[in-house]
C-alpha positions in Angstrom: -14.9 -53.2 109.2 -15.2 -50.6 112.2 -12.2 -51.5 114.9 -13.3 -53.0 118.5 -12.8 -51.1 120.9 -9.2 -51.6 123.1 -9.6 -54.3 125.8 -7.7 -53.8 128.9 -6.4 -58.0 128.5 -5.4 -57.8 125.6 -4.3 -54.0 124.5 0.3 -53.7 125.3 -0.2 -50.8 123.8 -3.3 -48.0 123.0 -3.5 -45.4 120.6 -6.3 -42.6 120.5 -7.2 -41.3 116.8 -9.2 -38.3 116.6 -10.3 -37.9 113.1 -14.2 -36.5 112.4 -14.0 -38.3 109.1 -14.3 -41.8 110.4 -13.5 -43.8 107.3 -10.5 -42.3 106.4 -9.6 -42.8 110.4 -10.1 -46.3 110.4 -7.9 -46.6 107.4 -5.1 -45.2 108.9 -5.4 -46.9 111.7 -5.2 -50.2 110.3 -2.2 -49.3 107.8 -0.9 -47.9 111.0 -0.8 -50.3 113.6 0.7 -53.2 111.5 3.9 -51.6 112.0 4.8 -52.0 115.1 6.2 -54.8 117.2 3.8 -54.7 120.0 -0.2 -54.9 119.4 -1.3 -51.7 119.2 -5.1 -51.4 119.8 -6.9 -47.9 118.1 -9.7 -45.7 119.6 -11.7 -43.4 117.0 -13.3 -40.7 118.1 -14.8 -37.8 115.7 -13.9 -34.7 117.8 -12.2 -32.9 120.4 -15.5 -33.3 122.7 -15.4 -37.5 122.3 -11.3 -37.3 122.8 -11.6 -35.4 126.2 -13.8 -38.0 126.9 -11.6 -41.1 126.1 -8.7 -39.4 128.2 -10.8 -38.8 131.0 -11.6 -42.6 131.1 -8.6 -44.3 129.8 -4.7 -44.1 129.5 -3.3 -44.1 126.0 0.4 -44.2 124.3 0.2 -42.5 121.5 -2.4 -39.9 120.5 -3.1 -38.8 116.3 -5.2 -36.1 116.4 -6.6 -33.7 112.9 -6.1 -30.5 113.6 -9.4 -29.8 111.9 -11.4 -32.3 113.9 -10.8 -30.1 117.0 -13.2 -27.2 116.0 -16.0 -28.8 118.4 -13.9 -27.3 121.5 -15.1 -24.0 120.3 -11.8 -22.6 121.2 -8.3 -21.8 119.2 -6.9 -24.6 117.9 -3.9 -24.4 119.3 -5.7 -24.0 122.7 -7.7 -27.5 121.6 -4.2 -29.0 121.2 -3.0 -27.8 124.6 -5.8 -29.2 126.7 -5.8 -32.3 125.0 -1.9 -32.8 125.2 -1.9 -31.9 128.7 -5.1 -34.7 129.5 -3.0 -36.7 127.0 -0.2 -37.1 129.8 2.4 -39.5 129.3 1.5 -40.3 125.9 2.9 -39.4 122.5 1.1 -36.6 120.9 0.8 -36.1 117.0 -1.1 -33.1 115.3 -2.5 -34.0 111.2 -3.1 -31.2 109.4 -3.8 -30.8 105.5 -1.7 -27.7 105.7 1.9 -27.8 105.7 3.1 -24.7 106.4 5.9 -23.3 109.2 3.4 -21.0 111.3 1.1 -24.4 112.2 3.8 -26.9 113.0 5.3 -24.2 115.4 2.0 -23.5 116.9 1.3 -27.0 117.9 4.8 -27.3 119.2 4.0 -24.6 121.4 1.1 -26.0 122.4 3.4 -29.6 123.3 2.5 -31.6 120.7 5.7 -33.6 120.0 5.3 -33.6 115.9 3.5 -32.1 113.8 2.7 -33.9 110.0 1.2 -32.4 106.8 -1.0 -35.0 104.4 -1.3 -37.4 102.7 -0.6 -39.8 105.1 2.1 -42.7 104.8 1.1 -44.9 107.4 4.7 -46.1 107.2 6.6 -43.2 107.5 3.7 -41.9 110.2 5.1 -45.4 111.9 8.5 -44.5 112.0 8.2 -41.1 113.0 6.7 -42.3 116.3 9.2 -44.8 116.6 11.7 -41.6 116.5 9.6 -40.2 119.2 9.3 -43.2 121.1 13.3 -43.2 121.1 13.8 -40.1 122.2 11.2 -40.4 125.3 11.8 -43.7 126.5 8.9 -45.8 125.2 11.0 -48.6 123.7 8.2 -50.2 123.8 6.7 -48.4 121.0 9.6 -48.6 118.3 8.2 -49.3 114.7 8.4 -53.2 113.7 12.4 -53.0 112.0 14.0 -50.5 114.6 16.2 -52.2 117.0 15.5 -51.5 120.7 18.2 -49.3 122.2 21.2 -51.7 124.0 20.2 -51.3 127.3 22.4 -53.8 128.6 25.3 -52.1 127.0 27.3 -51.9 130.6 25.8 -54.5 132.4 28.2 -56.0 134.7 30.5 -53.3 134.7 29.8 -52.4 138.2 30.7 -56.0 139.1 34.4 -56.7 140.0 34.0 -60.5 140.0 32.1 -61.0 136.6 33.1 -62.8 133.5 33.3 -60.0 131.2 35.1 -57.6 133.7 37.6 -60.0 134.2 38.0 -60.6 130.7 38.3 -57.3 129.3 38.4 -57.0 126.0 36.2 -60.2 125.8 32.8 -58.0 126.7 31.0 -55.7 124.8 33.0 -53.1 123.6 32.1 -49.1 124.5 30.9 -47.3 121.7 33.0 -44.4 120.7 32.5 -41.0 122.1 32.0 -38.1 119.1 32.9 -34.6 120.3 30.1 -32.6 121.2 29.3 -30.5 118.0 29.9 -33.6 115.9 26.7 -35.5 118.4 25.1 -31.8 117.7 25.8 -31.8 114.5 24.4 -35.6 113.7 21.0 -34.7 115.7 20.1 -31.4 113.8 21.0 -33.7 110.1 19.2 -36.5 111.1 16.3 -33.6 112.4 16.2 -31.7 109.3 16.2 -35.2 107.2 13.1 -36.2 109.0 11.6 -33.0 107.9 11.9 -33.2 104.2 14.7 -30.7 104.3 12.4 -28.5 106.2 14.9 -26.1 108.2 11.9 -24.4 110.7 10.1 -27.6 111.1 13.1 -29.1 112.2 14.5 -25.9 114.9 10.2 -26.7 116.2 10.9 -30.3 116.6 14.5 -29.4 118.4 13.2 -26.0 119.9 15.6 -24.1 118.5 15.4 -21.1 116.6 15.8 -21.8 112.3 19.0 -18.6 112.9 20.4 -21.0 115.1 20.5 -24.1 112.6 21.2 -21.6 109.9 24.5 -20.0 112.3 25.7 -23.5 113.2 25.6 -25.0 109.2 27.7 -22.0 108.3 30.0 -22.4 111.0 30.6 -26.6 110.2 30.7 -26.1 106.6 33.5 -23.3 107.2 35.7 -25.7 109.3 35.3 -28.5 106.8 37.0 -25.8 104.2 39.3 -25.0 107.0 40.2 -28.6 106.9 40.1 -29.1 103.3 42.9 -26.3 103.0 44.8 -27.6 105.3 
């Protein structure tokens, strides 16, 4: 059944799927959007040409787009990414590609896509890699259907001298420990190169850092933890 097209009343939250084979398209779009908390209304559009359009004309959150459904641009595909990224402002931008291979995930980054995924497609795990993204940029709005929203209330009342929980002390919510930097470093590269399938260079794109640096920084953790085993 071909999806409606997204209704300004009615759509919290719009996605843009650019995808010149539309049957497959629509399939992932409706494995896709069932994951997330808020209704999530898809556009399909079968080329670069019919996306430029749909920016032009409408606002969206999160933008899908197969890298080999660009080729209508007539123009590099990493340049096709770039234009539509930047038209794509504000929105969270995801290249498909059937190839999975180092040199085109760090193209796209380049270009400022904000992920890059290979097929076949898990609609799940496509899910929660934008609820990832959405973390990291500030879309709460957008997190995946079982990921807690951050705990943005977390100090509330602090600033207020006369409130209950002030007053009280330890009856409020308690801080959350503070990790040393390189152990917060070192839990953000992990959890990067986890969401890369162990993928070292996909993960230093995604972080924009260098693969040497990873590499340089893994050596230099798994030494101390020797360090402190001798000790």
């Amino acid at each position: 059944m071909p999806l409606r097209s997204p209704s300004p009343s009615d759509a919290v939250a719009r996605l843009l799927l650019i995808d010149e084979e539309r049957t497959r398209a629509y399939a992932l779009a409706e494995g896709f959007c069932q994951f997330f908390a808020v209704p999530l209304t898809p556009m399909v559009v079968p080329g670069g040409r019919g996306a430029i359009e749909a920016l032009k004309g409408n606002s969206f959150d999160i933008v899908l787009m197969d890298l080999a459904s660009l080729g209508d641009l007539v123009i590099a595909t990493e340049d096709a990414v770039a234009r539509l990224v930047k038209l794509a402002e504000g929105a969270l931008t995801v290249v498909i590609s059937e190839a999975s291979t180092v040199s085109a995930a760090l193209g796209v980054m380049r270009a400022g896509a904000h992920d890059f995924v290979a097929r076949p497609l898990d609609p799940f795990m496509l899910a929660d890699r934008i609820g990832e993204l959405a973390q990291r940029h500030g879309k709460a709005r957008l997190l995946a259907a079982d990921q807690p929203a951050p705990e943005s209330n977390l100090f509330a009342g602090a600033a207020d001298s006369g409130s209950e929980t002030h007053a009280n002390g330890a009856a409020g919510t308690a801080r959350p420990a503070i990790l040393p930097m390189w152990q917060q470093e070192q839990r953000i590269i992990e959890e990067a190169i986890a969401s890369c399938a162990g993928n070292v260079a996909l993960a230093a794109a995604a972080l924009q850092l260098s693969p040497s640096t990873i590499y340089r920084k893994r050596q230099a953790w798994a030494e101390a933890e020797d360090r402190r085993g001798v000790a």
